[in-house]
N, C-alpha and C positions, 0 to 999 in steps of 0.2 A: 504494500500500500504506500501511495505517494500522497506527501502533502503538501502543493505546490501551490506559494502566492504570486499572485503577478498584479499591475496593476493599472486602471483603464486610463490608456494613453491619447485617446482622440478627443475630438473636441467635443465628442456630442452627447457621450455616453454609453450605452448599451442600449440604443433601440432595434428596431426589428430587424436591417440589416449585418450587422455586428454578431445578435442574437443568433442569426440564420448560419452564419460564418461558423460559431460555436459550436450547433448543433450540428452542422457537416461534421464538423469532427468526430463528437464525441455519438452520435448516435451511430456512427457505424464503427465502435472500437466495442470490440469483445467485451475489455473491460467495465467496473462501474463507473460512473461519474458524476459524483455530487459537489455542487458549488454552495461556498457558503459565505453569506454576505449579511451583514449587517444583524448577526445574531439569529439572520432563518437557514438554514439548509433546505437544500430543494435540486431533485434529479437535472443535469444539467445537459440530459438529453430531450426535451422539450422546453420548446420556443417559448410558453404559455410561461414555465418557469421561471423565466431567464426574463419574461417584458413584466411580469409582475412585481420581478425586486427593485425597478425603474432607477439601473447602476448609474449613478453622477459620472462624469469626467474626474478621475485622480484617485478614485473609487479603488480599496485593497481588497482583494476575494483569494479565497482559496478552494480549487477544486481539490476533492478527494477524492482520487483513482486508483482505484484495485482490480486490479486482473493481469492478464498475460501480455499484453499490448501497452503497461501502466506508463512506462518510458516513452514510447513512442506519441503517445498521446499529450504527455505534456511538452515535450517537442514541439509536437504544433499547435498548442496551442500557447505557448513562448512566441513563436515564431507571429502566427497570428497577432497578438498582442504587441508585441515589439514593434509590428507593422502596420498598428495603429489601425487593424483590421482592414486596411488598403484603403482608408478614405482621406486621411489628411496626407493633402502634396509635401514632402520632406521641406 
């Protein structure tokens, strides 16, 4: 089990394309993946979960991933994140 923070780097938050970006991910990894933010946990393979924590800009979260894929998964979703989900121009 991984327990990886990272922290939201764009300008706009976590709305529903960011969320969708997230959910690419983790809903097709073997492993589990739960995101916890602001005191809730919630399965961080549905979109509904991820637009109802409505994440600020600067916003610290950590998903907790457990399974076979656990590494690979926080990989990209590093990667993702660091790249500011692909909307703000560098």
């Amino acid at each position: 089990m991984i327990k990886h923070k990272l922290i939201v780097q764009n300008s706009l938050g976590i709305h529903t394309r960011p969320a969708g970006h997230i959910v690419n991910i983790t809903s097709t990894a073997q492993s589990s993946v739960d995101l916890v933010y602001s005191g809730q946990k919630v399965n961080a393979k549905s979109i509904l979960n991820l637009m109802m924590l409505a994440i600020e800009p600067g916003a610290e979260m950590e998903f907790i991933i457990d399974g076979k894929d656990e590494n690979k998964v926080a990989d990209e979703l590093t990667e993702l994140f660091n790249n500011k989900f692909y909307e703000d121009a560098s």
